[in-house]
C-alpha positions in Angstrom: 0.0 0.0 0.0 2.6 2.0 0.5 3.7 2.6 -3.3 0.3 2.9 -4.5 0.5 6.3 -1.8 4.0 7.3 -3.5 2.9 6.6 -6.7 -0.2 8.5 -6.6 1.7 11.4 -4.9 4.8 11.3 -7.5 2.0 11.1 -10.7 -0.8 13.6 -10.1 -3.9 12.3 -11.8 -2.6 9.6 -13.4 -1.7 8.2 -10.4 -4.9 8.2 -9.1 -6.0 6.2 -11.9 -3.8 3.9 -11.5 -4.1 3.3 -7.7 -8.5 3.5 -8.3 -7.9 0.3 -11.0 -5.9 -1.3 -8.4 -8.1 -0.9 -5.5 -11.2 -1.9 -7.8 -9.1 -5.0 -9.0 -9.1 -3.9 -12.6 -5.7 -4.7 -13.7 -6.9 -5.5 -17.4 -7.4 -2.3 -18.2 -3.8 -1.1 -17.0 -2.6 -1.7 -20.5 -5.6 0.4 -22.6 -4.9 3.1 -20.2 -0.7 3.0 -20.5 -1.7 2.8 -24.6 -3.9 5.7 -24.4 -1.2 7.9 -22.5 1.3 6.6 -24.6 -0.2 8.2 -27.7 -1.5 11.3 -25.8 2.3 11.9 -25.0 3.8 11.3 -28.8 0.8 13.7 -30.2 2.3 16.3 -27.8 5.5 15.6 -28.6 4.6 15.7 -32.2 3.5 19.0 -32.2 6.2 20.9 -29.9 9.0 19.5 -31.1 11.1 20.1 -34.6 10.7 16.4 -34.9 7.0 16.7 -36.0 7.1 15.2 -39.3 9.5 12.0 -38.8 6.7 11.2 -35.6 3.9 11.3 -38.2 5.6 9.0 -40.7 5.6 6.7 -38.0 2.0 6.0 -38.2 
């Protein structure tokens, strides 16, 4: 119990999501979630960075 309190402190809202699925024992949806913040992350990367166009000719 411990880390899910540091982990929730350390990662803001996404921690909290994380430490709700574990509490509700819904571990199978750990991975759509780590997907969905995956892509969130390259799409803002994408569009701050001078490396735009090679991250789009990715997908």
């Amino acid at each position: 119990m411990k880390f899910m309190r540091q982990l929730k402190n350390r990662l803001g809202i996404v921690g909290e999501l994380f430490v709700f699925l574990g509490k509700r024992k819904l571990w199978w949806m750990i991975p759509m979630f780590v997907i969905l913040i995956g892509f969130g992350v390259i799409l803002i990367l994408a569009q701050t960075t001078p490396l735009g166009p090679f991250i789009y000719t990715l997908f």
